[in-house]
N, C-alpha and C positions, 0 to 999 in steps of 0.2 A: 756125677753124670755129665759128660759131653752136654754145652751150650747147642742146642735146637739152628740146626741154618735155616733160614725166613728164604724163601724163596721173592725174585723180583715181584712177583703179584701179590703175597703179602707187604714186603715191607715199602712198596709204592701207596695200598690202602689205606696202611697202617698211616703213612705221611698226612694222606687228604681226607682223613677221618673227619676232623673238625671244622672243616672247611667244606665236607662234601655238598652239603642242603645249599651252601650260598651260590655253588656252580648252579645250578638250576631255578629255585625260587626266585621270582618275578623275570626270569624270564618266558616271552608269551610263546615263542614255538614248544619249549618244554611244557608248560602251561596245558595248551593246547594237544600234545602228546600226552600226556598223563592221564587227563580228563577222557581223550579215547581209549585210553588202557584200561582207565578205571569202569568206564562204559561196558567195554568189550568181557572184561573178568565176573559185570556183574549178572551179564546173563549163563553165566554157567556158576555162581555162587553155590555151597550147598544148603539147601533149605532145611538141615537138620541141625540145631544150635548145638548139638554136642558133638560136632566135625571138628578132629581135631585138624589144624592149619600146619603148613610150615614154611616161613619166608624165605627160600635157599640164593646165596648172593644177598643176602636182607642188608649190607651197607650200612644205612642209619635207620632203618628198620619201615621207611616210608608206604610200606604196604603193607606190612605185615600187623605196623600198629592201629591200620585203620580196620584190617579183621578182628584186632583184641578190643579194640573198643566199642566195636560191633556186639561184642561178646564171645565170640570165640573163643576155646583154648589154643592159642598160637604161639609156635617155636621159632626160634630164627637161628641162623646158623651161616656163617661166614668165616675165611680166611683170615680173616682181620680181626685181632682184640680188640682194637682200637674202633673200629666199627662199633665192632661187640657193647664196648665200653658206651657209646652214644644210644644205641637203642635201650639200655638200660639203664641209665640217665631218663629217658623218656617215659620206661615202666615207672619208675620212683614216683615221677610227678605224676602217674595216676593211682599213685599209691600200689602199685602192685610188685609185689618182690620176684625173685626170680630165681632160678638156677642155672649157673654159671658151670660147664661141662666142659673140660680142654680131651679132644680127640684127634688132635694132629697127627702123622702118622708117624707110628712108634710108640704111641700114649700107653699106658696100661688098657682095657677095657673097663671103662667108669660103672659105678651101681648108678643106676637111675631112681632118682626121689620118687617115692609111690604118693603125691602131692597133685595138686592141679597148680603147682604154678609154671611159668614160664619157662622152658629150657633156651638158654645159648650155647648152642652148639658153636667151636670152635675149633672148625674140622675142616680140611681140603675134600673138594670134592671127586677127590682120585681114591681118596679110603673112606668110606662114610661105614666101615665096617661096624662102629659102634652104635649104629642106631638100628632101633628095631624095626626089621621086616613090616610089610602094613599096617603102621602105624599113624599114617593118616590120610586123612578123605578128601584134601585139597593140600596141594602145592602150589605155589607160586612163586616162581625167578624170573624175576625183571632183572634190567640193567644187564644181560647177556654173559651171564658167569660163567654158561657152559663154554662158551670162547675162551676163556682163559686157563680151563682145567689143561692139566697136563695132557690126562687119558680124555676126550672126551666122550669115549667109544664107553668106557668103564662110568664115568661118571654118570649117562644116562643112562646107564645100565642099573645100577644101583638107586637112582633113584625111582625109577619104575618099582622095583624091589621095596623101597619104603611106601608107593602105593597102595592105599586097601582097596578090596574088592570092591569096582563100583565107583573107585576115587577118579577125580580131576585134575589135571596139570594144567598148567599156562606158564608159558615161558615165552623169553623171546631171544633172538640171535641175532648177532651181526648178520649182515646181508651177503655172500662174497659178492655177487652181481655189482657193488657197489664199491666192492676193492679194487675193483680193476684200473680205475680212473690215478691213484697214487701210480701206477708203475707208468700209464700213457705219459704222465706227467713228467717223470725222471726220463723216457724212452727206453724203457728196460724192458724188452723185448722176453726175451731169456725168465726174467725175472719172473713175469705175465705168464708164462705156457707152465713154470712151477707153482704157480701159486693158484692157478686153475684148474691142475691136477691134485692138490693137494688141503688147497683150503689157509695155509698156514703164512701168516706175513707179520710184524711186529706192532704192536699198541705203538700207536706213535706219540709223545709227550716230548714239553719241551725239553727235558736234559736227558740226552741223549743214556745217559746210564742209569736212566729211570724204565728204558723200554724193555719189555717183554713179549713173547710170543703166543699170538692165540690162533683161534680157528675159526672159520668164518662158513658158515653152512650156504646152500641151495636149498630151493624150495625141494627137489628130489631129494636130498638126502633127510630133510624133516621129514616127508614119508616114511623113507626107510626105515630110519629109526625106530619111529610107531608100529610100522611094521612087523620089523623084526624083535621086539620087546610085546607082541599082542596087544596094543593100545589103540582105540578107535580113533583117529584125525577127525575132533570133530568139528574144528574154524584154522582156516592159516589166512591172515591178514599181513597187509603190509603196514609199516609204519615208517613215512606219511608216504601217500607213493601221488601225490600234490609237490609243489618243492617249496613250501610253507616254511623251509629253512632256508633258502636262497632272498627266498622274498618276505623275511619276516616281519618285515618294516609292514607288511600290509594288516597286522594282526592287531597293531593297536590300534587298527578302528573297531571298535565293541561289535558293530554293523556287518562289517566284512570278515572278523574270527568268527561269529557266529557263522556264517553261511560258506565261509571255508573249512568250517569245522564240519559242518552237513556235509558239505559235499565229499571231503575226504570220507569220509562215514559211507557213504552211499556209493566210492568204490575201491575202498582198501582189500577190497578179496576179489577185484579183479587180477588173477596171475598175469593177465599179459601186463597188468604196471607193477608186479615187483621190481620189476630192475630198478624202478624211479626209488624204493626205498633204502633207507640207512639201514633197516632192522627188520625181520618176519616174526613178528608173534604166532602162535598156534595153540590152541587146547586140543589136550588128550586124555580120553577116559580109559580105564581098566575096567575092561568086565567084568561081571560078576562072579563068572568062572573063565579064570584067567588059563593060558598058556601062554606059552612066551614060544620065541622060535631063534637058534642058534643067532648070536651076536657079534662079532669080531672087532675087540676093541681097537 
């Protein structure tokens, strides 16, 4: 069999696998972002202990492991082995075993263990063909992976599809509102009118042959999306739409994160200050009796 080509989003993951938790851990504006993520997610938690979860973009597994140790049955599923490999390192140490699934696209179609234990999915989310239809009752993708799906017209397409009746999403996306300031910078004019019709401009990283191409939403097109897949919009916040990352210095006072943290909390779903943010989070639920409505990836 033909060697498998890693596309640039995998094999750039795959690199900062080991390294990923130390980009963030102790510092206070991520700190401070997470803690409102984790806030925001837990009012639409499901209150049924037998919801099954699934982490999609799960990296080193930092949310998804805190619904298995909740108790949850939670899956995770990423581009990256090398991800993969870390959050299953982290089952071990709670003793919990797992099942390792490679569904890249091209894969055979795998048997799924009829078990309760942990699935890693190891799948792009342009074919998630091998996972079952609503099969779970909460989603969550942090860290903005639908930006880097090839399709990502197809990719939340499908994951709606793995929605059960009644299920919850939270995701969050880069901002484009927030892209636009790279091209003022260069004075790329040109550059600016294509990338505002289109959403599309490159992950920037320091070596230049580590970059790849994502997509970068508007608050209007997370509607759409909802929309046109029959999913109720039911919170879109910004995240920080304060500039708590300009001025981070102000956050190691205990004193003033705590009350910058309130205040961003008390107006992160004002839309008139998304523009101020890096990222839109939103949760979306699927009715109980679902239709969907024509989608064009």
């Amino acid at each position: 069999m033909a060697k498998r080509q890693r596309s640039q989003v995998e094999r750039y993951h795959d690199r900062v696998a080991g390294l990923y938790d130390t980009i963030y851990d102790g510092d206070p504006y991520w700190e401070v972002v997470f803690q409102i993520t984790w806030r925001h997610l837990l009012r639409h938690f499901p209150k049924d202990m037998g919801t099954r979860c699934l982490d999609v973009g799960c990296g080193t597994g930092r949310w998804g492991m805190r619904f298995a140790k909740a108790g949850y049955r939670t899956d995770f599923l990423d581009i990256s082995r090398k991800m993969l490999d870390q959050v299953g390192g982290k089952l071990a140490a709670l003793g919990r075993p797992r099942s390792d699934i490679f569904a890249m696209p091209g894969a055979p179609r795998p048997d799924l263990p009829d078990d309760s234990r942990p699935l890693l999915w190891h799948a792009a989310l342009d074919d998630l063909s091998a996972l079952p239809s609503g099969a779970y009752g909460f989603i969550v993708w942090q860290g903005d992976p639908l930006n880097c799906a090839e399709k990502p017209g197809k990719a939340f397409r499908e994951m709606a599809r793995l929605l059960a009746p009644g299920g919850v999403m939270a995701m969050s996306v880069d901002n484009r509102l927030q892209g636009i300031y790279h091209y003022f910078k260069d004075g790329d004019v040109k550059g600016l009118a294509e990338f505002l019709r289109t959403g599309k401009t490159n992950w920037i990283t320091d070596d230049p042959e580590e970059r790849y191409r994502i997509t970068m939403f508007t608050p209007g097109q997370i509607r759409a999306m909802c929309r046109e897949r029959g999913l109720e919009l039911v919170s879109l916040v910004g995240k920080t739409v304060l500039p708590l990352r300009r001025f981070r210095g102000l956050l190691d006072d205990p004193g003033k994160r705590a009350e910058l943290t309130r205040l961003e909390e008390s107006l992160h779903a004002e839309e008139a200050l998304f523009a101020n943010a890096a990222h839109l989070e939103f949760i979306a639920r699927k009715p109980e009796r679902h239709v969907s409505r024509q989608f064009d990836a």
